[in-house]
C-alpha positions, 0 to 999 in steps of 0.5 A: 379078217380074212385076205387075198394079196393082190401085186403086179410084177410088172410095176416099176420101183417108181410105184412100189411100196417102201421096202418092196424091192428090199429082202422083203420084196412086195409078198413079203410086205403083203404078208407084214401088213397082214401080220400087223393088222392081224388078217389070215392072208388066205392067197395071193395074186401076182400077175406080170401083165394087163391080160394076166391081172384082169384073170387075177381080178376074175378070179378075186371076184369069184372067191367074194361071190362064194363068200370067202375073203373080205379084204384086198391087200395091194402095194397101191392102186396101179396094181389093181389096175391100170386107169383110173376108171377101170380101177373105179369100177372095180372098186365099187364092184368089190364094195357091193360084194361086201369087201373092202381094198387097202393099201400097204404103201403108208403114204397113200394108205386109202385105195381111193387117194392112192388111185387119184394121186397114181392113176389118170383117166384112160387116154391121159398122161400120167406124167402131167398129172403127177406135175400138178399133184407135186405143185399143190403135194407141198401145200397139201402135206401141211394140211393147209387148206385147199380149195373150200373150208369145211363147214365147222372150221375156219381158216387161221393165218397160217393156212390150217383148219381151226374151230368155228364155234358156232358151225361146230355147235350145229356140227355136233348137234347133227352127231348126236341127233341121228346117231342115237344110242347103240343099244348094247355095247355089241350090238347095233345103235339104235339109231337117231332121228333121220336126215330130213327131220334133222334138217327140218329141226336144224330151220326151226331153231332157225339156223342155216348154212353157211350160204344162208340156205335152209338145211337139206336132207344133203347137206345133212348126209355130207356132214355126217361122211365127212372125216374133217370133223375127226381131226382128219385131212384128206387132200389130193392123196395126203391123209394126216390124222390130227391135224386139225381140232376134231368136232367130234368123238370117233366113237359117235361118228363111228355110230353115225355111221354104222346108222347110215349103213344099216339104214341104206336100203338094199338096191340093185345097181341100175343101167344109165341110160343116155340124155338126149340133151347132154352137153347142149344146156346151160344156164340163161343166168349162170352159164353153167351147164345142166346135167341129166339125173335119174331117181325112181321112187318106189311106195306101196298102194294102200291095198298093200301092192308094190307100186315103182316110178322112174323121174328124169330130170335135167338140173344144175348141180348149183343153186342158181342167181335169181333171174330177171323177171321171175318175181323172186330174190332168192337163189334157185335149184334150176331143174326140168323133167327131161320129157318137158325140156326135150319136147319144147327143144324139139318143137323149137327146131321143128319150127326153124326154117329150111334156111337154117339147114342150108350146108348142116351136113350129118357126117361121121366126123362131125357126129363124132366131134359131138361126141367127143365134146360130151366124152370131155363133159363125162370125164370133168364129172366123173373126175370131180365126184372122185376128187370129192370121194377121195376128200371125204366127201361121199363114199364110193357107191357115189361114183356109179352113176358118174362113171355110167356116164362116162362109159355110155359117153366113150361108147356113144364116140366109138360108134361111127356113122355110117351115112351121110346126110343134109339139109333138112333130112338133118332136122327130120333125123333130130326129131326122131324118137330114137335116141341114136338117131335125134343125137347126132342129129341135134349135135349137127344143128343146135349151137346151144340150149339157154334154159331158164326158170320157165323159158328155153332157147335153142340155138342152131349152128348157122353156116 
């Protein structure tokens, strides 16, 4: 495969790669790893600073858009960038041009885990950041288990994954069901049945996960990504091959997913727009907060014509408890077409009293705390979806959407505003169809937003 080396000359032996400061130095560990892993390394990048880097990365880009190399060599992540959400980006950029990034450092191999465990988000100190990683690094390295057991295994006493029987038998049946045969040994698979009627054969056998809910297109897709079921932990930047029983064959999850991406239809990627509800909703029952989605749903008529429809939605990434009086109960997905929600939100605050805007003041510095408040929310999601990447679960085109958020959150702090306003012109402005205008406004007025099943109540700030 052919490669482009890519190293900063700026970086400090605390994030080198081993033996990068040695005879070799780190051209010559590039040029090794290449070697060994039988890639043409056809040039390589040494920038000395930030400027010098992002015209490195132009120029990397360029070599892909033209069809040249397909490979990135890097010591580790802070030399393709220096936070992790530019990193983040570039990473993504460089998977939807067809390439791929490795590392050379053979304790953080993966570019991803290598970005988690090196980076922080732009603004944030490092130095806390690796003071958390080396509490759980210990822990981690054992391949213990962290956090939620993979379905398909348990916990021992000693803290390492081992076999559920029964979860491992739904486990490979999912395998074999969607990866089908390959239909030559060089050639393509053909390819299984597809997620939903795998999961719909997963009910009918009456079988459920390990909550106890039906089976999900989702849920299914999360199975098939993850890497625990090859015997592999990944963890907070640590990846041990064989640490635990695999579930499956490399050889059919391989299939799996050589299925999955022929499979994924070619899409463009698509500008996130705003919410104009972000950070104000939360759960009646549960407490947790509600976020904005968007899906467009593409079909043909049946005169052949291409027809195309964007849905937005308002929902809570978790099922919820059942609420009182709703006549049900089972846990529920709570989830609002954002035009429903935000017209009964304005009809609401239309209806207040002059009295509750007496003293609410629109000034820059509130506005921008708002602002602030919804940049906190961004950066919790978009770390967490990396966090989840990085462990196994999903893959990088995943943390688009998060990291659009979190862009149009940054930039949505940094605009300033430049008048003063109060009392009821506050709720007049909150009421406006443009989205720059009702934001701030309702950021002014609006303590909280409780949502329910079929009920919502908007709270306003008072004094």
């Amino acid at each position: 495969m052919r490669a482009v080396g890519l190293y900063r000359t700026d970086r400090s032996p605390e994030t080198e790669t081993p033996d990068s400061s040695g005879e070799l130095g780190v051209a010559g560990v590039l040029e090794r790893y290449c070697e060994r892993n039988q890639h043409q390394l056809v040039t390589s990048y040494a920038p000395g600073d930030s400027s010098s880097l992002d015209s490195a990365y132009s120029s990397i880009t360029e070599l892909f858009r033209s069809g040249r190399p397909a490979l990135v060599v890097i010591p580790d992540a802070s030399h393709l960038a220096d936070d992790l959400e530019t990193f983040t980006g570039r990473l993504i950029e460089l998977t939807e041009l067809g390439g791929e990034v490795r590392c050379t450092d053979l304790e953080r191999p993966d570019p991803l885990q290598s970005a988690e465990e090196l980076l922080t988000l732009k603004g944030r100190s490092a130095i806390r950041q690796r003071r958390v990683r080396e509490a759980i690094m210990a822990k981690a390295s054992r391949g213990q288990v962290l956090g939620r057991t993979p379905y398909g295994y348990k916990s021992s006493i000693n803290g390492q994954l081992q076999e559920e029987p029964e979860e491992a038998e739904v486990v490979r049946k999912i395998f074999e069901w969607y990866a089908g045969p390959w239909s030559a040994p060089d050639g393509p698979p053909l390819g299984g049945i597809g997620l939903r009627l795998v999961a719909q054969r997963l009910n009918e056998e009456g079988l459920s996960t390990r909550q106890g809910h039906p089976w999900t297109q989702v849920a299914v897709a999360g199975i098939l990504r993850n890497r625990v079921y090859l015997g592999t932990y990944s963890r907070y930047g640590v990846r041990i091959v064989g640490s635990h029983p695999p579930l499956v064959e490399r050889e059919i999850f391989n299939r799996a997913e050589a299925v999955t991406e022929m499979r994924r239809p070619a899409r463009k990627r698509r500008k996130a727009e705003p919410f104009l509800l972000s950070g104000l909703l939360r759960s009646k029952v549960s407490g947790r907060s509600l976020f904005g989605l968007t899906r467009k749903r593409a079909w043909r008529r049946q005169d052949g014509s291409p027809m195309e429809k964007t849905y937005r939605y308002y929902e809570s990434p978790h099922r919820e408890p059942p609420e009182a009086g709703n006549g049900t109960d089972e846990a529920i997905k709570l989830s609002w077409p954002a035009d429903k929600l935000e017209t009964e939100v304005r009809s609401q605050v239309a209806s207040w009293p002059d009295g509750f805007f007496q003293g609410a003041t629109l000034v820059e510095d509130e506005s921008a705390q708002g602002s602030v408040d919804q940049v906190k929310v961004a950066e919790r999601e978009f770390s967490r979806a990396v966090r989840a990447v990085a462990s196994g679960y999903g893959n990088i085109r995943d943390l688009g959407q998060p990291l659009e958020e979190l862009a149009i959150a940054r930039r949505l702090a940094n605009e300033p505003s430049e008048v003063s306003y109060d009392g009821a012109a506050v709720r007049n402005m909150a009421l406006a169809d443009d989205l720059a205008t009702a934001r701030p406004a309702l950021l002014a007025i609006v303590e909280r937003i409780s949502v329910g099943t079929d009920s919502v109540e908007v709270a306003p700030k008072l004094g």
